[in-house]
N, C-alpha and C positions, 0 to 999 in steps of 0.2 A: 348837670343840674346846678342851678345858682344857689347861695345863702336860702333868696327869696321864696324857692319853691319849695325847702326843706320844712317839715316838722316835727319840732324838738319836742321829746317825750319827756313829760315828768319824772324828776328823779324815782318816785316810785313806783311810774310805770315801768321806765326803763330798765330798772332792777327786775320789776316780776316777768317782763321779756326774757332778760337775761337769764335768769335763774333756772329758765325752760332750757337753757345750753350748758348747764353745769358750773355759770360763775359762782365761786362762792362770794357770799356777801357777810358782811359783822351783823351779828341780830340788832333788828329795829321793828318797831312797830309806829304805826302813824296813829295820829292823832288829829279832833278838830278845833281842838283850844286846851288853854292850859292845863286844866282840869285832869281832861285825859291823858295828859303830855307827862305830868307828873305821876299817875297812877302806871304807866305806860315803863317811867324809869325804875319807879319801886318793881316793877317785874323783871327787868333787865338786869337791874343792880347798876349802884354806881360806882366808878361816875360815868357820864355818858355825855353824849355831844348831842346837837340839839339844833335841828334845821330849818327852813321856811323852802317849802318844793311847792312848783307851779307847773302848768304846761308851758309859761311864758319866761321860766327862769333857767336859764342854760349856766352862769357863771356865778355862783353862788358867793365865795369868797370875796370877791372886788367889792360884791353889795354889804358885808358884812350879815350874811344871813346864815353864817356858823358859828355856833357856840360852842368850845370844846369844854372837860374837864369838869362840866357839873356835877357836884357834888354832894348835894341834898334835895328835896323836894323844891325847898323856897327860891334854892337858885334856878330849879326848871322852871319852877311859875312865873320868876321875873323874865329871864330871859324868852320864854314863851311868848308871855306879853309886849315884849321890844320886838321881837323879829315880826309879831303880827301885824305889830305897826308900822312896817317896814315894807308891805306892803303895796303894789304900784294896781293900778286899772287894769295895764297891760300883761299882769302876773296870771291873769287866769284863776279857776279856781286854786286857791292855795291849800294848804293844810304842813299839819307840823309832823317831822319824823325825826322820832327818838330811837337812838341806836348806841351798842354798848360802844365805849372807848377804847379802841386795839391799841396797843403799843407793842412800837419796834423802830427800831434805830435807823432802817432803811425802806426806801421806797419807789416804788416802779410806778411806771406810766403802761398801760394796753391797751389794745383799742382793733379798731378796723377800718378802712377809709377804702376808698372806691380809685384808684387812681383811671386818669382817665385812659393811660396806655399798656396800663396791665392787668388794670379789673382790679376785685378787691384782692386784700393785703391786709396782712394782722400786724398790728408793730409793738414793738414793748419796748423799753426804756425807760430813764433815770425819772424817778415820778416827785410829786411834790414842787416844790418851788425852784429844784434842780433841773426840769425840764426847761424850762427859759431861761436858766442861767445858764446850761450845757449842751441842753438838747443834743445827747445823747443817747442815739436811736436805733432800732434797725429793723428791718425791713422784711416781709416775706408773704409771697403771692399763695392764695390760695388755690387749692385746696393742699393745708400742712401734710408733711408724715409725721410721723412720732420724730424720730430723728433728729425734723430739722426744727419741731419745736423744744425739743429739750437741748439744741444747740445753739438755738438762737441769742439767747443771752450772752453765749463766748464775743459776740462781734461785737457787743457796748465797749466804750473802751475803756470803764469802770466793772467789769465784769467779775470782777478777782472780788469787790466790795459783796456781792453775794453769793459767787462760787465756792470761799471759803469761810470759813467761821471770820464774825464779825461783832468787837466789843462783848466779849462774853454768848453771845447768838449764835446758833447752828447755821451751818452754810442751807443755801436756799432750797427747798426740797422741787428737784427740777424737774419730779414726774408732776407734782400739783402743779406749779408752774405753766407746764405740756397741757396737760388736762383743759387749762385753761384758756391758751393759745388754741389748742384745738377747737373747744366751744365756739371761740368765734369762729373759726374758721368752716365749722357747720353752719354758723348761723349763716355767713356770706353765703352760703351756696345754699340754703336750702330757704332765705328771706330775700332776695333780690329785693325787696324794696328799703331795707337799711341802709339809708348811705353812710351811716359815721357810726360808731362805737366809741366811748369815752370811758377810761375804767382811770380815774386820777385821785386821789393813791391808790395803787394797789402796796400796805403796810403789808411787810415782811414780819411775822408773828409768829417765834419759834419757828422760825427755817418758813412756813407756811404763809405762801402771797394770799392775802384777806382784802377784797373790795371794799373801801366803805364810801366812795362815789360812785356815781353813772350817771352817763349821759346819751341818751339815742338818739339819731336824726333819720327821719324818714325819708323818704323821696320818690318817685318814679321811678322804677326798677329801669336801669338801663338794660342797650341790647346790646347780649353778647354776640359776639362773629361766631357764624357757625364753623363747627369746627373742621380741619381741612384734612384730607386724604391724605397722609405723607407718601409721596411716592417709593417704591421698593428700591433698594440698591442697583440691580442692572437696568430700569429705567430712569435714576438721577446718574447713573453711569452714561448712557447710552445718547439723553439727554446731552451733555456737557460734552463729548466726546467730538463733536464739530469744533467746539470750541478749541482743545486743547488737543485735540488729536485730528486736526485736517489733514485729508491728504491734499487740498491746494486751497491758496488764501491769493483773493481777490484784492487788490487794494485801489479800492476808487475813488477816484480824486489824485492821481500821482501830477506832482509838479516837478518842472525842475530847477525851481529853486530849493538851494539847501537850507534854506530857513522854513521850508514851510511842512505842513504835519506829513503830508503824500509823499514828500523823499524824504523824508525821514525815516518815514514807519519801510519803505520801501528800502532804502538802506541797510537798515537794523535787521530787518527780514535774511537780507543778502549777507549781511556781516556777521551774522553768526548760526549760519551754517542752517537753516531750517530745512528739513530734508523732503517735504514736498516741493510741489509745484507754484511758482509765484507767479500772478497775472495783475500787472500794473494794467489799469483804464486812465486812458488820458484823453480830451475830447480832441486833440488835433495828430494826435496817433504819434507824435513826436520822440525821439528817442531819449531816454533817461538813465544815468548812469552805463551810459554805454550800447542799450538795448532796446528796439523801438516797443512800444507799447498797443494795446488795444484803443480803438476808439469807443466801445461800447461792449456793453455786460454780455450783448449777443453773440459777441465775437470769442467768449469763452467759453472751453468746450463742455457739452452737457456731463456731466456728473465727476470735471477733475476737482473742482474744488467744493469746500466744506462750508467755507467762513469767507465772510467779505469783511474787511474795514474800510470804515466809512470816512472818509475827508470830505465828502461836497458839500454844500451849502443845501439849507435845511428845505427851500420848498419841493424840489423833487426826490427827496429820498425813499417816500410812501413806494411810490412806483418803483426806485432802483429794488427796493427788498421784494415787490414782485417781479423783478425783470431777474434776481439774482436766485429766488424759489424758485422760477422754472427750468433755470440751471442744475437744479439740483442742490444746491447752499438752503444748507440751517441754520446756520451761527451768521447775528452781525453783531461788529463792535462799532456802535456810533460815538469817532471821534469832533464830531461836529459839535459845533457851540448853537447857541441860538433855541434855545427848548424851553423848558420849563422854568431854567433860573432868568430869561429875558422878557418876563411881564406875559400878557393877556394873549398875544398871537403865539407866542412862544410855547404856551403850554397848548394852546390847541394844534399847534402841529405834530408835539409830542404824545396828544392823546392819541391824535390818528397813525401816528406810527406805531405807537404801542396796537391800537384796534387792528392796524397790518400784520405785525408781526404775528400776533392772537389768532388771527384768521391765516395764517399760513404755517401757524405751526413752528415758527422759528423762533430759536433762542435769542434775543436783544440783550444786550451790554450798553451801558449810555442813557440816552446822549449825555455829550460834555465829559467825556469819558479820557483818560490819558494811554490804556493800553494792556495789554495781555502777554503776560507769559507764561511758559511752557519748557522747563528743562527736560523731559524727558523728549520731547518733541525736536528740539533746540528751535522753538517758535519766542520770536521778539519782537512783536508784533504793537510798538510801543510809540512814542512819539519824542518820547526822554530817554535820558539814559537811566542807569546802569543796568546790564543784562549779569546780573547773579551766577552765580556758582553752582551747580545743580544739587539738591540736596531734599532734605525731608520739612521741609517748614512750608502750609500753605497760606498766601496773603493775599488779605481781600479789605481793601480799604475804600471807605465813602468820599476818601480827599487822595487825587493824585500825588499830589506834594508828599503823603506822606506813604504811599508806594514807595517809590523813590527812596525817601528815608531807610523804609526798612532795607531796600535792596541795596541801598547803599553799607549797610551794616554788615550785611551779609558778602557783599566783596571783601569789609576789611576784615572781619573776621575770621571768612573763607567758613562757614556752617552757611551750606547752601539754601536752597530755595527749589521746591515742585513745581507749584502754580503760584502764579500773581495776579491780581486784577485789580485796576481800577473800577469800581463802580458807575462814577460819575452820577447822571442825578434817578439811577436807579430808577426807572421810567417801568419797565417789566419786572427784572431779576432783580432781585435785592440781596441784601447779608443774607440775609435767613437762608435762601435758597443754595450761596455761596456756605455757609455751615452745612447744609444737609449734605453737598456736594462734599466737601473736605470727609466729613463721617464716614463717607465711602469710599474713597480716593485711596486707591492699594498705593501711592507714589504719596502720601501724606503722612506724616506723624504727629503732628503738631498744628494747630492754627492757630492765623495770629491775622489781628483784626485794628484796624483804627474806625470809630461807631461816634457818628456826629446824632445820629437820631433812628430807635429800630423802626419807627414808624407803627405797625400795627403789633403790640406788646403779645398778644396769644401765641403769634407764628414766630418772631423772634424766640422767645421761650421754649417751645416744643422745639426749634431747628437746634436752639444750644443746647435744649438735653439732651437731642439726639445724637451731638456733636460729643458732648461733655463724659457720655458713656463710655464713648467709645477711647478718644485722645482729650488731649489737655487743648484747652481754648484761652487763650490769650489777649486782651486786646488794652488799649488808650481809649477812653471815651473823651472829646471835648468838647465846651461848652459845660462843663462840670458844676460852674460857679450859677451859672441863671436859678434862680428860685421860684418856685410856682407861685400860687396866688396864698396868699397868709390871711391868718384870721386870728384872734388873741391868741399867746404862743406856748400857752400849755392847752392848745387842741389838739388831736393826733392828728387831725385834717391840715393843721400851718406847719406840723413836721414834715410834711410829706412833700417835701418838694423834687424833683425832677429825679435830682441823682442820687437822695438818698434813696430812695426806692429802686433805681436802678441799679444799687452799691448793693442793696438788697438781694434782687432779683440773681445779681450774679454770685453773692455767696451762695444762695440758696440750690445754682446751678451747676457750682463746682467753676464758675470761669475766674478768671485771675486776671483781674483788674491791677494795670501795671500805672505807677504813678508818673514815666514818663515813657517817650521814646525809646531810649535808649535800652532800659531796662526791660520796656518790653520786649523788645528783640534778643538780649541775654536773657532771658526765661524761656521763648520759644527755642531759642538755641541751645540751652540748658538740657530742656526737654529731648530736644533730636538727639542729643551726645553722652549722657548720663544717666545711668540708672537712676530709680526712685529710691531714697534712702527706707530703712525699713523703719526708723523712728528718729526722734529729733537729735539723739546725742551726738553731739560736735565736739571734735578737737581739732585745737588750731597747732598746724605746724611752722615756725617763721625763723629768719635767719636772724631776725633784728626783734627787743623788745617792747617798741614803741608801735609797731604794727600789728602785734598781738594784741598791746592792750587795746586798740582800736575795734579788731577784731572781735575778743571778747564783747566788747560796750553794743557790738551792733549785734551778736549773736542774742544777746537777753534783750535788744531792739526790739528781736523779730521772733521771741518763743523759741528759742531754738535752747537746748540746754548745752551749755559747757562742762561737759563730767567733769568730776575728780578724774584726776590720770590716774588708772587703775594700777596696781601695783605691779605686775607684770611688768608693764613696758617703762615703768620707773626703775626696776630692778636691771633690766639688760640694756636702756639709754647708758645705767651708771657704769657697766662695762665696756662702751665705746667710745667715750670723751669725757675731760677732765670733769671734775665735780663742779666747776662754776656753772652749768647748764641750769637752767629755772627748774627744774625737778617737777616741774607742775604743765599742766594745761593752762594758756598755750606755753608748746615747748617750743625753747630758745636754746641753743646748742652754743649761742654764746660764741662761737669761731671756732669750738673745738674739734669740728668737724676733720674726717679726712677722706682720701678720695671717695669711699666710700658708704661713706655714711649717710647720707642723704637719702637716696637709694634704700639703702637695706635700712632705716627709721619708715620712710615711706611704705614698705608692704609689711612692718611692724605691726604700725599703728591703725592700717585701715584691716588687717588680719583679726583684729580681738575684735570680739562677739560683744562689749559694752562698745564699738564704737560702731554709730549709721554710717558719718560724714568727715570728711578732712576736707582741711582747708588750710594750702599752701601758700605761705607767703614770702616774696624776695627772691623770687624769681627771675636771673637778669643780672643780678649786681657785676657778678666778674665778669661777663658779657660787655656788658657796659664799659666795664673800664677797658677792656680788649679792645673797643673799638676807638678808643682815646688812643691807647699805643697803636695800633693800626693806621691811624690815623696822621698821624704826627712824624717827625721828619727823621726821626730814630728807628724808624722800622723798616727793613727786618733787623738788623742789628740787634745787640746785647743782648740777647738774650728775648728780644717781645716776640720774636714768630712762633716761638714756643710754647711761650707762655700764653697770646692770644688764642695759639690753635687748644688748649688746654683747657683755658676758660669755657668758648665757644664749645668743646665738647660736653663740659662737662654741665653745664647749664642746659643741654639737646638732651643728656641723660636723664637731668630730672626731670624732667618736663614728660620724656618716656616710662621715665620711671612712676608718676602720677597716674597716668593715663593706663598702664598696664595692670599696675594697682588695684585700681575702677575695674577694670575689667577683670581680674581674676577672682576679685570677692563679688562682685555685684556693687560696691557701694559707690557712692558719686564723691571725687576726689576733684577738688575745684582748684586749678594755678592761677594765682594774685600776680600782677605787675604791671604799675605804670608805665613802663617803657613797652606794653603794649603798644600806646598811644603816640609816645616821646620818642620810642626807636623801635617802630613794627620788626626792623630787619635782626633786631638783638636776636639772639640764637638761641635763647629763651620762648620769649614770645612763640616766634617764629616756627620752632619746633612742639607747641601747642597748638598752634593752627594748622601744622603738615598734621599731625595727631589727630584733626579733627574736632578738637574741641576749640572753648572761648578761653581765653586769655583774658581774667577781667582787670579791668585798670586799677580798682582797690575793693580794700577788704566790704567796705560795707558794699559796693555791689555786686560781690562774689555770693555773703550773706544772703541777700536780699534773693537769688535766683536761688539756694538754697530752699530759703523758706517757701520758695513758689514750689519747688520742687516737692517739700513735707506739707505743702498744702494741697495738694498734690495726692500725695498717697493717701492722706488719709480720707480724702473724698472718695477715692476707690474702694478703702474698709471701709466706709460705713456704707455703699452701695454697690458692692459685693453678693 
């Protein structure tokens, strides 16, 4: 729907609409000239504020047709008289609305906007004159729960200004708030023809949100997609199950050159071990890699293989996917280019592939696709490298390149990988489909996503609550920064731009939106290796004091609380190193450590019932210097074979000792060290990643997979 087609409701119509859904509004009554205008305040009581409402007047302020703070008759009849004169052609019939004057120190913005890829949406936010100067917003698709409207306000990132008491003011009462939020979110679903909602301010008045604008915009009720069957688990099982579980993969298009995708993928198939049946097609039958090949899809035998991948050039493929369904093959992966992202021919060979695939029943991957894997399979069926570790994390990305990425994380880290797939341009299967998959995937814990665009917003949604129920969903969106179409910028319709609503849609779904690469990958790896803390309380453990205060600074970054070190464990620290230790959270032991101490501090602190979380730091250090004397022309000599092997054990200790920790309480015990990065092979690191866990390079992105972790549980208590 354009500007052009919409119809803006009179401020008080739009009120008597609203008022049908529970808003509440500040008493006013209208009037049709001064006269009445002042008789109108005497009933109200002053003082009162004092409007000019049209069908034709949507922005009232910019025109000057607000009067606040009048405060006798005479000032309603003057100001009456000016705003009538105020008056344009285009204003429609006018009339005046006198309403009492709310006071309160703070102010929200609500509303309702129609987004075009997730339907409607209720948003509230920083209101008054603060929304253009902060627009400070958030986001959520209808139809609300209670829950997530009385939660919605924690994501402003002035939230604290009406969660708690403010200037003498009760904090905000968050069930009228809810009430509120919900009203719209009836009205979206039961008015289809609203396209906008404007509520600017909504005055916080004794804790209580009071409307004393509005604005409606009507329109053309759009159409919604009808909504779609989720398929049941042993059919998205049984489904995907060519893909990642063939018993023989065709690969058509093999060359032999080593640059080109056909030995490659053909390669990588033979190089790590995939334990069915591999049928390279080559059109002159030529031997590759040692072994001659097929000339055509005929020549393989009826029902050994599952999955074909694609390398050949785009105009006979239609036909290869029925030359390779009479085989008996369900799965194709089109690594071919040439489709939809190559202009006007390009997409109609992709539609009729896709019409192919539809009419035979086969699962399509692609085109432009980079590759698939399968560790439980040992299937590498990819065109790049890295072939992962096998583990619980599943990835499903719309950009190769950043496949890749993740898998490349996942070598250094060593926290494996289930499934992987490139999308490519998603021509059939899309994310969504790859969520509902992961939701069921007995070889899944975790999914982790990079999402350039969900495409059709309803099915996106339903696959990531489907997903978000069950495990924690993960992903990078990019393309973050594009802005939709704007309109003066205290409308909730110029708020609504792409990603805030999609920033929306994903708190609303419990998915964890990670601010880069890297971190996303520490978070689903978080996920696979570490219990869910059972609340926010963090202690940090560190060898050195300058890392701790780091640590601190990023823990109250990210909501996380820093106890008081309970007195317990300040009492029995004081019994095993000298007094110079910081006696506080975080604790610093200051050197006075001895062999043992680290260790027996480690199942201390993560033991008492005031702590969720530890967080270790300095992980490494004598490691580090061990491998200087190791290194150097003095070794074995004086004394360093000793002292190196000393080091290096006792640095594998802690690292065990962390990790065993974690597992005897339940709680998630995180090792800090940049010589993750600077020296993987320190015996530190090194002995966190045989352990199974991450080794993070610093404290605030230890923090940071923390908090995904407590954002985390507590999505599971409130949808429990």
């Amino acid at each position: 729907m354009t500007k052009s087609d919409a119809t803006t409701l009179s401020e008080a119509a739009s009120k008597e609409l609203l008022a049908g859904f529970g808003i509440r509004f500040a008493r006013e009554s209208r009037a049709a000239d001064p006269e009445e205008a002042v008789a109108a305040a005497e009933r109200i009581g002053f003082p009162v504020v004092l409007k000019l409402s049209g069908d034709g007047i949507a922005h009232k302020t910019e025109r000057g047709l607000v009067v606040v703070g009048l405060a006798d008759a005479k000032g309603v009849e003057s100001a009456a008289q000016a705003l009538l004169a105020k008056a344009r052609p285009d204003d429609g019939v006018v009339e005046l609305l006198v309403a009492e004057q709310v006071a309160g120190a703070r102010e929200l913005i609500a509303g309702l906007v129609r987004d075009p890829q997730f339907g409607a949406c209720v948003v509230v936010g920083l209101g008054g004159i603060l929304t253009e100067a902060l627009e400070d917003v958030a986001f959520a698709a209808t139809p609300l729960t209670r829950p997530q409207a009385e939660g919605l306000i924690e994501q402003l990132n002035a939230s604290h200004l009406f969660t708690e008491p403010f200037r003498g003011e009760p904090a905000l009462d968050r069930e009228a708030l809810a009430d509120l939020l919900l009203g719209l979110s009836q009205l979206a679903e039961t008015r289809p023809e609203v396209a906008s909602v404007d509520l600017n301010p909504l005055i916080i008045c004794q804790g209580s949100p009071v409307a004393v604008d509005a604005l409606v915009e009507l329109g053309e009720p759009g159409i919604e997609p009808a909504r779609r069957e989720c398929p049941d688990a042993d059919a998205l099982r049984k489904r995907f199950d060519a893909l990642f579980y063939p018993r023989g993969v065709v690969v058509a298009g093999v060359s032999s050159h080593p640059a080109k995708f056909g030995f490659v993928t053909l390669h990588n198939l033979q190089r790590f071990g995939f334990e069915g049946e591999i049928f390279p097609v080559k059109i002159d039958g030529a031997e590759v890699l040692g072994a001659p090949t097929l000339r055509t899809i005929e020549a393989v035998p009826e029902g050994a293989a599952d999955l074909v991948f694609v390398c050949t050039p785009t105009s006979g493929n239609a036909q290869l996917l029925r030359d390779c369904a009479a085989k008996g093959i369900r799965a194709a992966f089109i690594a071919s280019a040439g489709y939809g992202e190559a202009g006007e021919e390009g997409k109609a060979l992709q539609k009729e592939l896709v019409e192919t695939a539809d009419e035979l029943g086969m699962l399509l991957i692609g085109p432009n696709g980079q590759g698939v894997i399968s560790t439980p399979a040992h299937l590498c069926a990819q065109i790049v490298s890295p072939y992962p570790p096998g583990g619980r994390i599943g990835v499903a990305s719309q950009s190769g390149n950043l496949v890749s990425s993740y898998l490349n994380y996942a070598v250094a880290t060593g926290i494996g990988v289930s499934k992987a797939i490139s999308l490519g341009n998603s021509a059939q299967t899309g994310l969504a489909d790859m969520l509902e998959y992961f939701a069921v995937d007995s070889d899944t814990d975790v999914a982790l996503a990079y999402v350039e665009g969900v495409g059709e917003g309803r099915r996106f949604r339903e696959a990531a609550a489907r997903l978000t129920a069950e495990k924690p969903l993960v992903l990078v969106k990019g393309g973050a920064t594009q802005q939709g179409a704007r309109a003066a910028s205290s409308h909730t319709g110029a708020l609504a731009s792409d990603d805030r609503v999609f920033d929306g849609i994903c708190h609303q779904l419990g998915v964890l939106r990670a601010p880069t690469v890297e971190e996303a990958f520490e978070w689903a790896a978080t996920f696979a290796s570490q219990p869910l803390p059972r609340g926010p309380r963090t202690l940090v453990f560190t060898s050195v004091g300058g890392w701790g205060v780091l640590a601190a600074d990023a823990c109250a970054a990210q909501g996380l609380d820093l106890i008081t070190l309970p007195d317990e464990i300040r009492s029995k620290i004081d019994t095993m190193v000298p007094a110079r230790w910081s006696r506080s959270n975080p604790i610093d032991l200051a050197s006075g450590e001895t062999r043992d101490t680290i260790p027996e501090v480690l199942d201390l602190v993560t033991a008492h019932p005031d702590v969720d979380a530890v967080i270790h730091l300095g992980l490494g250090i004598q490691s580090g210097q061990a491998g200087v004397f190791r290194s150097g022309s003095f070794y074995p000599e004086h004394g360093l074979e000793r002292i190196v092997g000393y080091h290096e054990t006792q640095d594998t200790r802690f690292a065990v000792a962390a990790r065993e920790a974690s597992e005897r309480y339940g709680k998630p015990v995180l090792s800090v060290s940049e010589l993750a990065i600077s020296d993987p092979s320190n015996a530190g690191p090194a002995a966190v990643r045989a352990g199974g866990r991450v080794c993070y390079p610093s404290a605030h992105r230890a923090v940071s997979a923390l908090a995904a972790l407590w954002s985390r549980a507590r999505f599971r208590a409130a949808h429990s």
